[in-house]
Structures are given as C-alpha cells and as structure tokens.
C-alpha positions as CSV (number, residue, x, y, z in Angstrom):
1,X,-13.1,-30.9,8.3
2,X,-14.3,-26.9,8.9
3,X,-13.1,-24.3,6.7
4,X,-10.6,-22.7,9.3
5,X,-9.5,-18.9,8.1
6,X,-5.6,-18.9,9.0
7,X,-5.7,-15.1,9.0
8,X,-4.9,-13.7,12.6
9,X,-6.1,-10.5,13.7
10,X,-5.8,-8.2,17.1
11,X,-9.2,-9.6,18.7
12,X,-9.2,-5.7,20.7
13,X,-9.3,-4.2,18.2
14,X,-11.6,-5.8,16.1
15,X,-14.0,-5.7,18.9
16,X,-13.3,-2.3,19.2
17,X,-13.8,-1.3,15.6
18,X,-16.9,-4.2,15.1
19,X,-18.9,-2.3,17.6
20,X,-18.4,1.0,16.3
21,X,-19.4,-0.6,12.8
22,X,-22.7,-2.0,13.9
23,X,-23.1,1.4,15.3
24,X,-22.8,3.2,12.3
25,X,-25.1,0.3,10.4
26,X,-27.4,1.7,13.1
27,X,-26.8,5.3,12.6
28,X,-27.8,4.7,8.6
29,X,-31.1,3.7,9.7
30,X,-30.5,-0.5,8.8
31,X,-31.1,-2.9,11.3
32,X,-27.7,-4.4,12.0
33,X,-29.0,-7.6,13.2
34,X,-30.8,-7.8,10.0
35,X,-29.5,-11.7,8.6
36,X,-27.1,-10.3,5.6
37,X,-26.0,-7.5,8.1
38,X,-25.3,-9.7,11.0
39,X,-21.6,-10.2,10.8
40,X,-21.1,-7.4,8.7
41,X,-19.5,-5.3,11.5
42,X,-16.8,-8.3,12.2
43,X,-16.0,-8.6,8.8
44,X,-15.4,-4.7,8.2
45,X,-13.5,-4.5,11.4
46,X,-10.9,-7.3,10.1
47,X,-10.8,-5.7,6.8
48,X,-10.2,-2.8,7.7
49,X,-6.8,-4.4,9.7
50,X,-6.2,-5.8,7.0
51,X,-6.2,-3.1,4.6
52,X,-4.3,-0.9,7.2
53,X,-1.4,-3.6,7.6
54,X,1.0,-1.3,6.6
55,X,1.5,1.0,9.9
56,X,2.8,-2.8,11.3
57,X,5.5,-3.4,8.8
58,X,8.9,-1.9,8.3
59,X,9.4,-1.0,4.7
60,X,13.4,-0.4,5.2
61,X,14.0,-3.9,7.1
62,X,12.2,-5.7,4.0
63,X,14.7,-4.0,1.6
64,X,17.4,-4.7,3.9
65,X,16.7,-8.1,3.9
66,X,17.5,-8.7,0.6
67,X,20.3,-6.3,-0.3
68,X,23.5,-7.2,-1.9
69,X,27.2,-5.8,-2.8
70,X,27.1,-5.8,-6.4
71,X,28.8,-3.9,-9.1
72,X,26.0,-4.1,-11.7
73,X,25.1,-0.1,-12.9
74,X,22.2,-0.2,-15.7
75,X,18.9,0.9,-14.6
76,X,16.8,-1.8,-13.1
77,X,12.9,-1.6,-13.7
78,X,10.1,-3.4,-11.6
79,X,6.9,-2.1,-13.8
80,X,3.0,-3.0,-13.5
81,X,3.3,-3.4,-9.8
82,X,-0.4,-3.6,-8.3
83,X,-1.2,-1.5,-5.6
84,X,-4.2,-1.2,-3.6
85,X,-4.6,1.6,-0.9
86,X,-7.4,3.8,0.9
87,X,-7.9,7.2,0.6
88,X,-7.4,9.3,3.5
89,X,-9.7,11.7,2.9
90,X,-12.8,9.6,1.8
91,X,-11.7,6.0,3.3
92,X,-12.2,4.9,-0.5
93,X,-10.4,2.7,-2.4
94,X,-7.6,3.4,-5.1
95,X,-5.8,1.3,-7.1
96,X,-3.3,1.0,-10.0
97,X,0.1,0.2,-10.7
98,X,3.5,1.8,-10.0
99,X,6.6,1.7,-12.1
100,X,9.8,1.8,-10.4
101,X,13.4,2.4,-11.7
102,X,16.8,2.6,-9.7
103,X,20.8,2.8,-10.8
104,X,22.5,0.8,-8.2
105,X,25.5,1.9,-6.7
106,X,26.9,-0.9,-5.1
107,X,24.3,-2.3,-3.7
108,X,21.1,-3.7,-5.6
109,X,18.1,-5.8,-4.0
110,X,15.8,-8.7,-4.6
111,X,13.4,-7.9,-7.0
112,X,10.5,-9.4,-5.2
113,X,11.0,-6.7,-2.3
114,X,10.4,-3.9,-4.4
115,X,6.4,-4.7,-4.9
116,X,6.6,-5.7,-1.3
117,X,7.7,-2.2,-0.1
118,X,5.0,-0.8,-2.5
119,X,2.3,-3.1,-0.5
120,X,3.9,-1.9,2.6
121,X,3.2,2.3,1.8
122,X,-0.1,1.3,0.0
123,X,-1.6,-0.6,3.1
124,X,-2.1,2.6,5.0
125,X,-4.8,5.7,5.0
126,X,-2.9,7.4,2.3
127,X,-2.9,10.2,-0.6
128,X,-0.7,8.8,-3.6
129,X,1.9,11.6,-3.6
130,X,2.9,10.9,-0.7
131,X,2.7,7.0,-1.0
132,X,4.9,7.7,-4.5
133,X,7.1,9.8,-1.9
134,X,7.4,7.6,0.6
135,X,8.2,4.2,-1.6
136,X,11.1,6.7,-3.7
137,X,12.5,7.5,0.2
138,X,12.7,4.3,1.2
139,X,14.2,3.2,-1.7
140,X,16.8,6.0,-1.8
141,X,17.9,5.9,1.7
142,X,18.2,2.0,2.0
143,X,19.7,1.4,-1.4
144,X,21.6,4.5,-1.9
145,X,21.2,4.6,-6.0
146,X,23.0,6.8,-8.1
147,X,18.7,8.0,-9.1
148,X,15.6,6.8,-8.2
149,X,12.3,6.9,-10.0
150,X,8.7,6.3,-8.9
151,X,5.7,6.5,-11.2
152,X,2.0,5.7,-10.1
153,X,-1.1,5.6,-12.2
154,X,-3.9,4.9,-9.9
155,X,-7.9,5.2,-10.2
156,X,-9.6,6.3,-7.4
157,X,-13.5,5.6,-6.0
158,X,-14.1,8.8,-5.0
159,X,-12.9,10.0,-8.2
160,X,-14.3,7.9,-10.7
161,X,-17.7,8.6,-11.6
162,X,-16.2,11.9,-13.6
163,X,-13.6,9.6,-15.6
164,X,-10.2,10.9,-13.9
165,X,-7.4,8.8,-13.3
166,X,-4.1,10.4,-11.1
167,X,-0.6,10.0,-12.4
168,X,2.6,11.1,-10.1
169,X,5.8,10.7,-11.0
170,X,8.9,11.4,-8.5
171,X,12.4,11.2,-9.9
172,X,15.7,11.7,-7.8
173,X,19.2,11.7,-8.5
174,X,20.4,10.7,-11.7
175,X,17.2,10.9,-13.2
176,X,16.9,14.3,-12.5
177,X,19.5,14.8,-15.1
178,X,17.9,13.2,-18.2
C-alpha cells in the first residue's frame, strides 16, 4: 500500500501560494524545474499553511472546552512548553519555551489546553510580546484568575548568528503584587 499523507490542506490556496513560490525560485536565478527544486514550491506552500494554522483556530473555545467549577486556589504551573512560531518581520523561525502560571478563581482548566492555546498564538506571523500578550489575554479573560503569568524564552533565526536569545515576561493580577 502507498504512503498516503492524511494531512488536508486548502488546495486554492496552495495553488495560489505554490505558484508564487516557484516564482520567487525563479526570481533567485534557480531553475525551479530543476529535479530537487521540482516540488519544492508545493511543499513550501503546505508548510507555510501549516505553520500559519493558528488564524483558523479559536484559542478561547479550546479553553472553554475544558473548563471546570472548582474551588482549588494555589498557583498552577504548565512550564517547558514548546513553541514554534514565524517572525513577522523576517518570515524566520523562533522557537523556545513558555512558562505559564495562573490562581484559579473558580474555575481551572485541563492542563493539556494550556500548551494547546500556546500552539494556537505561536502558529501565526508573530513578534513574541505580543504572542506572550495574546496567550496571558486569553487566559485571563476565559479563566478569570485571581493573576496570570506568561514567560517566554525564545531563540530567533534572524537573531542568532550574534548569540541573543529574547525573554518576555507578562504578569497580571495577583502577580503583580509579589
């Protein structure tokens, strides 16, 4: 039997963004219909979708959907969560890991939904304050915590070859006091 790739992406827009690949193969001065160039453009356009998932899921529904009365009020950590994400201004990779810390206040969620959301923000064009921005928001105005925390260490492509790493940290509520 055929190796048969389950993965299923918009076929008009992969079209769209394989032709303007091969275009740009082009523009470089290689000949896209070179043998290990030939479905290069295809491959880039479904990557790219795939990389970009994000702007097609809904951050707050995931939390939603695993959110529960509780009276439980100690801090709850999800740490070393991987994150993988494209710079906006270069289309480059970063990657690293965020750290994230809530107090419940009635309400906590299923663990597994917090690295979800992070994969949600991170699987956009995006500058990590703002992804550390948007993950702390979601989290604060589904869950309603007494404080919320977000921390992200993340090494970026276009930022590498001079040795820098970026760190953000966010705090809201409660943790503002400490």
């Amino acid at each position: 039997m055929p190796y048969k790739n389950l993965e299923e992406y918009c076929i008009n827009v992969t079209d769209d963004v394989k032709e303007r690949y091969k275009k740009i193969i082009e523009d470089l001065g290689e000949d896209s219909s070179r043998d290990g160039l030939l479905k290069t453009p295809e491959r880039a356009a479904k990557a790219l979708q795939f990389l970009t998932q994000g702007y097609h899921q809904d951050a707050t529904e995931i939390l939603k959907s695993a959110m529960f009365k509780e009276t439980y009020d100690e801090m709850v950590i999800v740490k070393d969560i991987e994150l993988y994400s494209l710079c906006e201004h270069h289309i480059l990779p970063f990657f690293g890991k965020a750290h994230i810390a809530y107090i419940p206040n009635g309400h906590i969620v299923g663990l597994s939904k917090i690295p979800r959301i992070v994969d949600v923000f991170a699987r956009r064009l995006q500058i990590q304050e703002r992804l550390t921005e948007q993950i702390l928001d979601c989290i604060n105005d589904t869950l309603k915590p007494l404080g919320v925390a977000v921390v992200i260490e993340a090494s970026h492509m276009c930022m590498m070859m001079s040795h820098r790493d970026i760190m953000c940290i966010l705090n809201m509520g409660d943790f503002l006091l400490q």
